[in-house]
Backbone bond lengths (Angstrom), bond angles and torsions (degrees), N, CA, C in turn:
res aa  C-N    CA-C-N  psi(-1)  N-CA   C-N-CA  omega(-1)  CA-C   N-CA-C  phi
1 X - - - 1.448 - - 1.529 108.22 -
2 X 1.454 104.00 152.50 1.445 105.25 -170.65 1.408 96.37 -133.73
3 X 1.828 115.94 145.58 1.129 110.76 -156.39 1.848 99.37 -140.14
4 X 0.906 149.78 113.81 1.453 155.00 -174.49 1.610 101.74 -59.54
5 X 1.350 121.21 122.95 0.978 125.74 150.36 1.920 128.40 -49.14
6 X 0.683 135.57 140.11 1.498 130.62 160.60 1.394 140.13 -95.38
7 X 1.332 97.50 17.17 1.720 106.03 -152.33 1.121 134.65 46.14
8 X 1.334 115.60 21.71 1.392 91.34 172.88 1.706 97.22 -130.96
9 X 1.245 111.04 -159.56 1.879 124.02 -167.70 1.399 108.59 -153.41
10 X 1.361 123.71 129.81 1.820 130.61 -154.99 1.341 84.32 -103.88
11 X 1.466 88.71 161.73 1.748 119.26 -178.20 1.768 120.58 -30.09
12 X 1.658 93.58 -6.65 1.729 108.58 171.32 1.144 119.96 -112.58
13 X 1.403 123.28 26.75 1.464 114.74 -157.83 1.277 112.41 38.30
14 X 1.373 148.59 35.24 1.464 134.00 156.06 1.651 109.49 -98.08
15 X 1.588 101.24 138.07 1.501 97.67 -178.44 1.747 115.38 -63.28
16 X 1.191 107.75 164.50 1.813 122.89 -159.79 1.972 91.07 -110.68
17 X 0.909 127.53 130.75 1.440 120.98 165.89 1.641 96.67 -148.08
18 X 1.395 96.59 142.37 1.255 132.98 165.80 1.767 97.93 -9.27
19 X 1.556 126.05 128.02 1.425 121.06 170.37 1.484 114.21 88.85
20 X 1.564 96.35 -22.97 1.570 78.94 167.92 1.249 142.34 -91.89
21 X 1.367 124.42 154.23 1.392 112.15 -171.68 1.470 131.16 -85.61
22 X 0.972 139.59 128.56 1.614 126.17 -158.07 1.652 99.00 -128.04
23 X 1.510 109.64 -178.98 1.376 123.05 -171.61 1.318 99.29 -150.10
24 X 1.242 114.35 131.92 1.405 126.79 -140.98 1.814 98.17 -126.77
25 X 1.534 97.89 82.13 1.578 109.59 -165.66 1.555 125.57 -44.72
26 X 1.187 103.29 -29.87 1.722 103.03 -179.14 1.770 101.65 -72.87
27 X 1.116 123.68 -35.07 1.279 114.93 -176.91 1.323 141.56 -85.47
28 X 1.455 114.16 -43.92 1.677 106.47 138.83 1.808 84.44 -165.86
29 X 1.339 124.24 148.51 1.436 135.23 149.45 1.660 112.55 -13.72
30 X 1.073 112.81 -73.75 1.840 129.21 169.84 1.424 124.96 -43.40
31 X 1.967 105.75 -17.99 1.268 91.34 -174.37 1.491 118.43 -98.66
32 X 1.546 133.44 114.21 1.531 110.34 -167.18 1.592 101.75 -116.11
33 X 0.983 87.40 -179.83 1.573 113.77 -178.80 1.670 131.74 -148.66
34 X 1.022 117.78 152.69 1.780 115.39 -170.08 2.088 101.54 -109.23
35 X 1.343 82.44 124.80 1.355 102.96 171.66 1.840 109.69 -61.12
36 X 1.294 101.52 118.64 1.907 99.19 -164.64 1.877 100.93 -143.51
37 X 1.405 116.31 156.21 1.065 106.11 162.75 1.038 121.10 -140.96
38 X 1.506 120.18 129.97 1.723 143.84 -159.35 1.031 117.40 177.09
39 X 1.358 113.70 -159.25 0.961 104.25 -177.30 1.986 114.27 -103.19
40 X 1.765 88.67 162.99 1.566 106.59 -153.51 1.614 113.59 -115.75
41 X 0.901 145.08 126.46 1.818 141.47 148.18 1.759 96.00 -35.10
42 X 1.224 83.64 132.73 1.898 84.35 142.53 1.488 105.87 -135.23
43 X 1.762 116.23 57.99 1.055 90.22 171.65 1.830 138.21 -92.68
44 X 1.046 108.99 48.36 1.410 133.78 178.54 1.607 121.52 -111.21
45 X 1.131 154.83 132.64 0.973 130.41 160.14 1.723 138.75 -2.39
46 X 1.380 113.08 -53.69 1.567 113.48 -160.27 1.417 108.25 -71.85
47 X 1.528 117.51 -6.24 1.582 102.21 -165.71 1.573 85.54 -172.45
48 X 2.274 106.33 150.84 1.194 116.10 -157.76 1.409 82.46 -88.19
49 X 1.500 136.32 -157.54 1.547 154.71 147.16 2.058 94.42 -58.86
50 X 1.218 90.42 137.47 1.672 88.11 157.55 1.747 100.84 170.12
51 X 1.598 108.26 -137.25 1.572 100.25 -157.97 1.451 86.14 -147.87
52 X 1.404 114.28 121.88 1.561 133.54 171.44 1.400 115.62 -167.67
53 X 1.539 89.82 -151.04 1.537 103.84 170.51 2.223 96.22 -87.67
54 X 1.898 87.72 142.22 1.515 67.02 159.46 2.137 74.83 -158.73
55 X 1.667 106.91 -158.81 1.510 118.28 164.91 1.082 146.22 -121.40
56 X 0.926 130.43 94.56 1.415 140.93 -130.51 1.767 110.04 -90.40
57 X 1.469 105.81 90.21 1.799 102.11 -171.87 1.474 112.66 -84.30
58 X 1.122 109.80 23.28 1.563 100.18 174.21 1.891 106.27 97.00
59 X 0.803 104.60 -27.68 1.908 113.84 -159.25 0.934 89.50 -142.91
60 X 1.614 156.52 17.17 1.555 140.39 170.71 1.026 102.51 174.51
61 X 1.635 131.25 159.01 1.887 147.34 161.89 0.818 89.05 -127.95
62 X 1.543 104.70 137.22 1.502 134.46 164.68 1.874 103.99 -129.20
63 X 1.456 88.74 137.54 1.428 90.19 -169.71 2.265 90.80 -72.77
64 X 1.358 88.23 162.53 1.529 122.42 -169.78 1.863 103.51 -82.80
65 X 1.387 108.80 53.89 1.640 104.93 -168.52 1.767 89.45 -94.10
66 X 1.241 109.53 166.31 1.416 120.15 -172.53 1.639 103.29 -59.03
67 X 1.439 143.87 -22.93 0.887 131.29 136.54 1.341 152.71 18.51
68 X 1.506 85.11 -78.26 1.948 122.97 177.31 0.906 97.12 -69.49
69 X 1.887 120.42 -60.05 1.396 121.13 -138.88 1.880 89.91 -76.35
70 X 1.331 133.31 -44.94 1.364 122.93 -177.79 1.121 124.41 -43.76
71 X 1.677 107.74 -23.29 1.703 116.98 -162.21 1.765 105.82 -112.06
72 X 1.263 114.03 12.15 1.352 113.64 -179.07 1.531 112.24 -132.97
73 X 1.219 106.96 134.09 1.528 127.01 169.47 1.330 123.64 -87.66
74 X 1.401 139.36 101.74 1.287 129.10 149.94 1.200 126.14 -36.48
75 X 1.356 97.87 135.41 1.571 104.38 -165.94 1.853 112.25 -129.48
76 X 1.201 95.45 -7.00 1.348 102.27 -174.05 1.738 103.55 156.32
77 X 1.799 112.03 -169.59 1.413 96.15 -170.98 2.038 74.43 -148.76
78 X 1.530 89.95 -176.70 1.385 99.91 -146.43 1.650 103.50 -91.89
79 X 1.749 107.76 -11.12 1.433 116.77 174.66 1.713 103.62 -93.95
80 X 1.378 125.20 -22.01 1.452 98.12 178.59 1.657 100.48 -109.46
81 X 1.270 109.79 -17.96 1.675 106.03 -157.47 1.952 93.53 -98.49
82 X 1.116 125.95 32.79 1.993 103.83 -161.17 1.332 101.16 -53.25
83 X 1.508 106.10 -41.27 1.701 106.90 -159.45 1.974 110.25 -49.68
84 X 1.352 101.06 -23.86 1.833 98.75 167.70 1.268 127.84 -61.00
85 X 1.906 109.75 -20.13 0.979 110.40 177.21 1.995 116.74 -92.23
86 X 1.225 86.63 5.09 1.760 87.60 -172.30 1.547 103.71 -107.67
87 X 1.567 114.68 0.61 1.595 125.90 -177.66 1.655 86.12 -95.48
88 X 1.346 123.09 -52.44 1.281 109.72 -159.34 1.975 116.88 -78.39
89 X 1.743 116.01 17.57 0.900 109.97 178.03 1.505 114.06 -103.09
């Protein structure tokens, strides 16, 4: 499997690529999300609506601005880890 980098590197210095699943520290440990790229809400401050990388928690996209990537941990990816995604529903 081949997996796209995104440029950027999570709250561990480990690189973030496309599919993976991360945990998005300010919000709770439990809550994850899949690294995806399309289009995104920005309805929050950090970012307008548009089309990139962003993380997709199930209930919202937020585009993938250096932001995110500081505040999120990889935790696994969506071809070896799914079962994280069937805990976090």
């Amino acid at each position: 499997m081949v997996q796209q980098w995104i440029g950027f590197v999570d709250a561990k210095g480990k690189d973030i690529y496309e599919g993976d699943i991360g945990s998005v520290n300010f919000y709770c440990p439990e809550d994850y999300g899949i690294i995806k790229f399309g289009e995104y809400c920005g309805e929050d401050y950090y970012a307008n609506d548009g089309y990139g990388w962003f993380i997709d928690h199930g209930f919202d996209r937020h585009a993938f601005i250096t932001h995110w990537a500081v505040n999120t941990t990889v935790i696994g990816n969506i071809f070896e880890n799914s079962e994280l995604l069937k805990n976090n529903s």
